[in-house]
FIZA-512677 format. One record per residue: x, y negated, z of N, C-alpha, C, O in turn. Coordinates in steps of 0.02 Angstrom, whole numbers, plus 32768, in hexadecimal, padded with zeros to 4 digits. Each point is the difference from the previous one (the first is absolute). Example, Ala and Ser with C-alpha at 12.3 -4.5 7.8 and 13.67 -1.06 7.14 Angstrom:
2
8294811C81867FD37FC58000802D7FC48000803480018021
7FBA7FCA7FBB802A7FC580037FD97FC9802580197FC98008
***
This chain:
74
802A803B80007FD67FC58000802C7FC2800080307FFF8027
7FC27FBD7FA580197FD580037FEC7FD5803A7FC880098018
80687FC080047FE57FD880117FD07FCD800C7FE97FE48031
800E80187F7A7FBE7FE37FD67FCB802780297FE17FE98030
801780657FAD7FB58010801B80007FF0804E7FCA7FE98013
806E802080298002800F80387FDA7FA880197FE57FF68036
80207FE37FA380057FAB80067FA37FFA7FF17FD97FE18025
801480427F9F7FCA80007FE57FC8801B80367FCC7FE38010
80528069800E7FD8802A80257FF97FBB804A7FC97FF08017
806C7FF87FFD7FFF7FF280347FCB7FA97FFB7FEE7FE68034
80037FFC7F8A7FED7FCF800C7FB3801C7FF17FD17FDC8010
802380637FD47FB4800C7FED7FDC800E804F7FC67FEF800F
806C8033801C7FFA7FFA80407FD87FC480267FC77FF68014
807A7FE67FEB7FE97FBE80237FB97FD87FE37FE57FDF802D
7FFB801F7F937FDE7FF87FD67FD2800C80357FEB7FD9802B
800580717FCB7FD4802580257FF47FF7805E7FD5801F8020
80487FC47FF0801B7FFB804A7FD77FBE7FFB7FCC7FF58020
80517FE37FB47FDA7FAC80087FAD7FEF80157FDB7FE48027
802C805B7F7B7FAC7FFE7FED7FCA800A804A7FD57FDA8014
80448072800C7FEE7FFE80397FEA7FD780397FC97FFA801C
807C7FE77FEF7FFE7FC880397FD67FD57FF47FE87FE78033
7FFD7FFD7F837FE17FD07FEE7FAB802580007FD57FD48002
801880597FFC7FC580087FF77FF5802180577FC780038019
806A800E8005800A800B80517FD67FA780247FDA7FFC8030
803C7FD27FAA801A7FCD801A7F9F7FD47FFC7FDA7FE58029
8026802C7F877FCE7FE57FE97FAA802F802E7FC87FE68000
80458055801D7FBD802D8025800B7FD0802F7FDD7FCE8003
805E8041802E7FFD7FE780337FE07FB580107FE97FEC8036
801D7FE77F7E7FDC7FB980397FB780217FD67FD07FE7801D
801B803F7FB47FB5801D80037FE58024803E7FC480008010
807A802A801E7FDC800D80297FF77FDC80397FCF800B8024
80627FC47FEC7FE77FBE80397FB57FD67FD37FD07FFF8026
80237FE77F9F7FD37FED80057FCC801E800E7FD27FDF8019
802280807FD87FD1800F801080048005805B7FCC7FF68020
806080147FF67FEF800B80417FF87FBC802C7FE680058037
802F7FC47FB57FEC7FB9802E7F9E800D7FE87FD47FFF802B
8020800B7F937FB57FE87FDC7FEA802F80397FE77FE2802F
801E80637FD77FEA801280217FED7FFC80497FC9800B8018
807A7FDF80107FF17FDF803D7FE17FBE80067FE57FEC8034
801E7FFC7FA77FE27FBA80077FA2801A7FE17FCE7FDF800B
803480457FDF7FA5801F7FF07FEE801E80567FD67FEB8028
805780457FDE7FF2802C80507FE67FA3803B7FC77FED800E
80707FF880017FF67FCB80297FC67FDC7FE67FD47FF58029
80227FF37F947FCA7FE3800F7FA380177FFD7FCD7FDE8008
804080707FE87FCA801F80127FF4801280597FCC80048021
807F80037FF57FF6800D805B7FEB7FBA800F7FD47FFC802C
80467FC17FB47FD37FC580277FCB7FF780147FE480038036
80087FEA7F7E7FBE7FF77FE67FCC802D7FF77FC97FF47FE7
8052805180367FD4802B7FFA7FCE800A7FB47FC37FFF8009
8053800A7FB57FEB80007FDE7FC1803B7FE97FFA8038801A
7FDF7FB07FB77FC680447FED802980087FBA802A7FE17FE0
7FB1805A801C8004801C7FB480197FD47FCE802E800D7FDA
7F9F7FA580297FF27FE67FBB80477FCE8003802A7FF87FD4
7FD47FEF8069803F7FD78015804C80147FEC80297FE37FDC
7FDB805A80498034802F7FDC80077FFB7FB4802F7FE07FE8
7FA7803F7FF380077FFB7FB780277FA97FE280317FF67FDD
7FA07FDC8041800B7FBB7FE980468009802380247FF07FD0
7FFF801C805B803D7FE88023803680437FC480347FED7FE5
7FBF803780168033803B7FCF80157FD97FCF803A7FFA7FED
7F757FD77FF1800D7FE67FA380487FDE8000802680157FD4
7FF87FB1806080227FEC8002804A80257FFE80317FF87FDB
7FC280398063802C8027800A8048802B7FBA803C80027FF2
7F74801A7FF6800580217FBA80217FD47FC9802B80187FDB
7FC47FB28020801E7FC57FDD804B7FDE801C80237FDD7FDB
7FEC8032806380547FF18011801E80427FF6803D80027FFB
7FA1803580008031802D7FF4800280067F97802E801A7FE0
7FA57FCE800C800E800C7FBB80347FD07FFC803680147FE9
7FC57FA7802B80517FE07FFD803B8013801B80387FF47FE8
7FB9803180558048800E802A8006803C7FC480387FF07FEE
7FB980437FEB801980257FB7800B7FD97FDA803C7FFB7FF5
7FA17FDF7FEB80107FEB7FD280507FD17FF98028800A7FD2
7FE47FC1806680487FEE800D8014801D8038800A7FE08033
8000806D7FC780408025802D80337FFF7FF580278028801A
7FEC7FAF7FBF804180047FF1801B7FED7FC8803C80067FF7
***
């Protein structure tokens, strides 16, 4: 084996190592937004004691910061 391939093998590596870290990088703030949306839904249904219909109206929002917290993850 040349050096070449040994240079080649070793940067397709790192390639792959990056790609990772970056889609590692990019869940992780998807999964803090889902989990603040979510605590911040829990607290303000334990306040306010919400019904059924309340709940639904308080999610729409919810549902709508998490399509942004995907859409710019990164």
């Amino acid at each position: 084996m040349s050096k070449l391939n040994r240079l080649h093998r070793a940067l397709r590596s790192l390639k792959r190592r990056r790609r990772g870290f970056r889609w590692a990088t990019a869940y992780s703030g998807m999964l803090s937004v889902l989990l603040w949306t979510l605590v911040a839904l829990f607290l303000l249904d334990w306040w306010f004691q919400l019904d059924r219909v309340e709940r639904v109206v308080a999610m729409l929002p919810a549902a709508v910061l998490l399509a942004l917290g995907f859409l710019f993850r990164g």
